[in-house]
Phi, psi and omega in degrees: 000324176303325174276340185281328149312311179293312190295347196259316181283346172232053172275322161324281149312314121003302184281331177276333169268005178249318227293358188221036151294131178279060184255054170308330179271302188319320206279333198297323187269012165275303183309344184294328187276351223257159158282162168295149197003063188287164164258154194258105182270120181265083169265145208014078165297354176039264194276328180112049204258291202255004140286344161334287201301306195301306172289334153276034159223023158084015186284137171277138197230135138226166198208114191258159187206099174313347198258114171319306202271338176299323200311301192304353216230275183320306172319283175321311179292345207240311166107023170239152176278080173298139183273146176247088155198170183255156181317329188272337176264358236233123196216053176289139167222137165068052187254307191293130148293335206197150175223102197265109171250067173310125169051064166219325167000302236254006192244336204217041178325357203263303184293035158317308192318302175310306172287328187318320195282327188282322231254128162299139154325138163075351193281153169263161173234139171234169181204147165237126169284018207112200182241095215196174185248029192271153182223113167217130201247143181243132186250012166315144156308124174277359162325000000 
């Protein structure tokens, strides 16, 4: 409940310190795994920074938010209708090429299952813990 008070309440600032993060080498070695205009699900997608990017590099994105003010903050920057919903409600399957989670994990630790579920045979995942460029990919079964 505390992050959801604090994120809701500094949503603003949060977009001001985030919205020009450079995570270029992140997007290229997610995108490296993808079909040509694949879709992309962006959980807790927070401002709309990287379904922005996503969606200007021809990807199909949808993209949630657990958060009121972020959804509202992200639907403006992205020019889509981001969903107002949280990891525990969100019970997409087989939908995705790819599941992009920056930093939002590390709040909801329950939901692999979910994304696993969200996920096309053969589709990727990414999770971020903050921010950097170290990259370490696992081809384990998430079963």
């Amino acid at each position: 409940m505390k992050n959801i008070q604090y994120y809701n309440n500094n949503a603003q600032e949060f977009y001001n310190r985030t919205i020009n993060a450079d995570l270029s080498d992140n997007y290229k070695a997610f995108t490296s795994y993808l079909p040509e205009k694949a879709h992309i699900l962006d959980a807790g997608c927070g401002v709309g920074r990287d379904t922005k990017y996503f969606l200007s590099q021809g990807y199909q994105v949808t993209a949630f938010d657990g958060l009121t003010e972020m959804v509202k903050l992200a639907t403006k920057e992205t020019g889509i209708d981001v969903l107002h919903s949280t990891f525990q409600d969100v019970n997409f399957k087989k939908s995705f090429d790819g599941v992009w989670a920056q930093a939002t994990l590390l709040h909801v630790p329950y939901v692999y299952k979910k994304v696993h579920a969200a996920l096309k045979p053969e589709g990727i995942f990414y999770a971020s813990y903050g921010y950097g460029s170290d990259i370490i990919q696992r081809d384990d079964n998430m079963n």
